[in-house]
C-alpha positions as CSV (number, residue, x, y, z in Angstrom):
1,X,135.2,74.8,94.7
2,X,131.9,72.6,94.4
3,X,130.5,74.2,97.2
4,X,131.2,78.0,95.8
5,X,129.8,76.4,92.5
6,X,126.3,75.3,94.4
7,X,125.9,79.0,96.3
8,X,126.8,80.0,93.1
9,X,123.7,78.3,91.5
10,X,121.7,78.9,94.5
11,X,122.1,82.6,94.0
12,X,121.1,82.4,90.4
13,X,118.1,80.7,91.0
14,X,117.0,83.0,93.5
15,X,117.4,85.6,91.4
16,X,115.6,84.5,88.5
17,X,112.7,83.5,90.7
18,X,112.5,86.9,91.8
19,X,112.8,88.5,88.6
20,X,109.8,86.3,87.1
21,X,107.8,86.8,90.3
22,X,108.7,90.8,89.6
23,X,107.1,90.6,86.1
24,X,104.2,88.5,87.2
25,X,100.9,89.9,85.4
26,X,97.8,90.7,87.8
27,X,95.9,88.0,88.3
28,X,92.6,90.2,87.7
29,X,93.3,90.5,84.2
30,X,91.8,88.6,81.8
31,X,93.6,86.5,79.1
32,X,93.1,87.1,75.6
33,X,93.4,83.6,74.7
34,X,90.6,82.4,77.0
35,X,88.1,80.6,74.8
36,X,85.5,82.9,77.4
37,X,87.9,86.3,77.2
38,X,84.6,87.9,75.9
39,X,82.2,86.7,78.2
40,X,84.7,87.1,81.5
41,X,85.1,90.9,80.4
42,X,81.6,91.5,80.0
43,X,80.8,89.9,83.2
44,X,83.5,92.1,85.4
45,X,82.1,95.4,83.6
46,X,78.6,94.1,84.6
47,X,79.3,93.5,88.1
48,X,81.0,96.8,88.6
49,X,78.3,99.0,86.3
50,X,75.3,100.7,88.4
51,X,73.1,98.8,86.8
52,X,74.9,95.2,87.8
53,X,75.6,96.8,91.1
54,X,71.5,97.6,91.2
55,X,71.2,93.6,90.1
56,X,72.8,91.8,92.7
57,X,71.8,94.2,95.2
58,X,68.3,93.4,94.5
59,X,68.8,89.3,94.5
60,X,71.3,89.8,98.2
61,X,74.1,89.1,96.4
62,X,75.1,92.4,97.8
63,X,73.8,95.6,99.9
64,X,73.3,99.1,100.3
65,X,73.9,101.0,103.3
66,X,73.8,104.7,103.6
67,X,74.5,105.2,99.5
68,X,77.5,103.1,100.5
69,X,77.8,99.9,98.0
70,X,79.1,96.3,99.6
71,X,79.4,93.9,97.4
72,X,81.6,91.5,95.5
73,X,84.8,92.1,94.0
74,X,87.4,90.5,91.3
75,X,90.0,88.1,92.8
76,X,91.4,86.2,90.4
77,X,90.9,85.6,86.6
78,X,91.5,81.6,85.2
79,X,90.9,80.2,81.9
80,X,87.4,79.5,82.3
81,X,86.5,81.2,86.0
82,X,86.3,84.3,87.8
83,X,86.7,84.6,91.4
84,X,84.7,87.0,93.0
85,X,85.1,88.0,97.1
86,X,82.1,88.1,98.1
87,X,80.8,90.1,101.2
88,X,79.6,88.1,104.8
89,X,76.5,86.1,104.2
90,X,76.3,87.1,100.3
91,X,77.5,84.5,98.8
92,X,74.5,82.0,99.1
93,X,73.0,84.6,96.6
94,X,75.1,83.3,93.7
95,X,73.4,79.7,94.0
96,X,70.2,80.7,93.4
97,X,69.7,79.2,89.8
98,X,68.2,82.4,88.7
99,X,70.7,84.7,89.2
100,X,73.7,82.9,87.0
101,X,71.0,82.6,84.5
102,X,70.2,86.1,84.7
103,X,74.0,86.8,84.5
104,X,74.7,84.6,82.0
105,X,72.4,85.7,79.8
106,X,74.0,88.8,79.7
107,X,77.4,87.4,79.2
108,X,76.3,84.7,76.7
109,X,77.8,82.1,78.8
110,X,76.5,79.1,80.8
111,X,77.5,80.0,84.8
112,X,77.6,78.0,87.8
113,X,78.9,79.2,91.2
114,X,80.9,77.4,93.8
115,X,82.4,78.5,97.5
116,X,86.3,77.9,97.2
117,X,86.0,79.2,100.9
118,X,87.6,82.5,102.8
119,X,84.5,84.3,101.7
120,X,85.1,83.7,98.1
121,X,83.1,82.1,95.2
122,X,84.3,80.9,91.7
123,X,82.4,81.9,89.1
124,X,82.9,79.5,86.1
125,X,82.0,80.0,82.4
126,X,80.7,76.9,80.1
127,X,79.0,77.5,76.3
128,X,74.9,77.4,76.8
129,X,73.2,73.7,75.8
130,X,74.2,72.8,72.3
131,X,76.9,75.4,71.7
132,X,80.5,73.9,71.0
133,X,83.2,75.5,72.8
């Protein structure tokens, strides 16, 4: 009897894990209650607008090959980061100081940039010099 009673509760859990992992949101989306929800939207439009797309091509954050665009992409959406992949050998570009001030700028955020490796880079969002959150 205990032992139909733990495969019991086995099976249940299973199943309820699946059912959450099921209605798990995409992880590209961004969360309205992020105190940067703003900023992290305008930021993916801008990175996948011609003009953004013009942008990082021009600072190597990505190229142009035969009208054929390679550059980076949305991973992942946290709190107070995006994750971009990045293509090979691009992803130097977002450490130049210049660019995430460029960027941010347009996003009204402070940005900083770091590798979290497998060809990706967090990009993270922080209020400008004497803004409160």
């Amino acid at each position: 009897m205990t032992t139909f009673l733990i495969v019991l509760l086995v099976v249940g859990a299973v199943i309820t894990l699946l059912s959450l992992a099921a209605n798990r949101t995409d992880t590209r989306r961004v969360d309205d209650e992020s105190p940067y929800a703003d900023a992290q939207r305008t930021f993916i439009r801008l990175i996948e607008s011609e003009e953004g797309k013009a942008f990082l091509t021009s600072c190597q954050a990505a190229s142009k090959r035969d009208g054929e665009y390679d550059g980076p992409s949305v991973s992942a959406v946290h709190e107070t980061s995006v994750d971009l992949s990045v293509p090979a050998g691009k992803a130097a570009a977002f450490n130049k100081r210049s660019v995430l001030d460029e960027l941010g700028n347009v996003v009204s955020a402070r940005l900083s940039a770091k590798p979290i490796g497998g060809g990706q880079v967090r990009i993270s969002f922080s209020p400008f010099y004497g803004e409160e959150e």
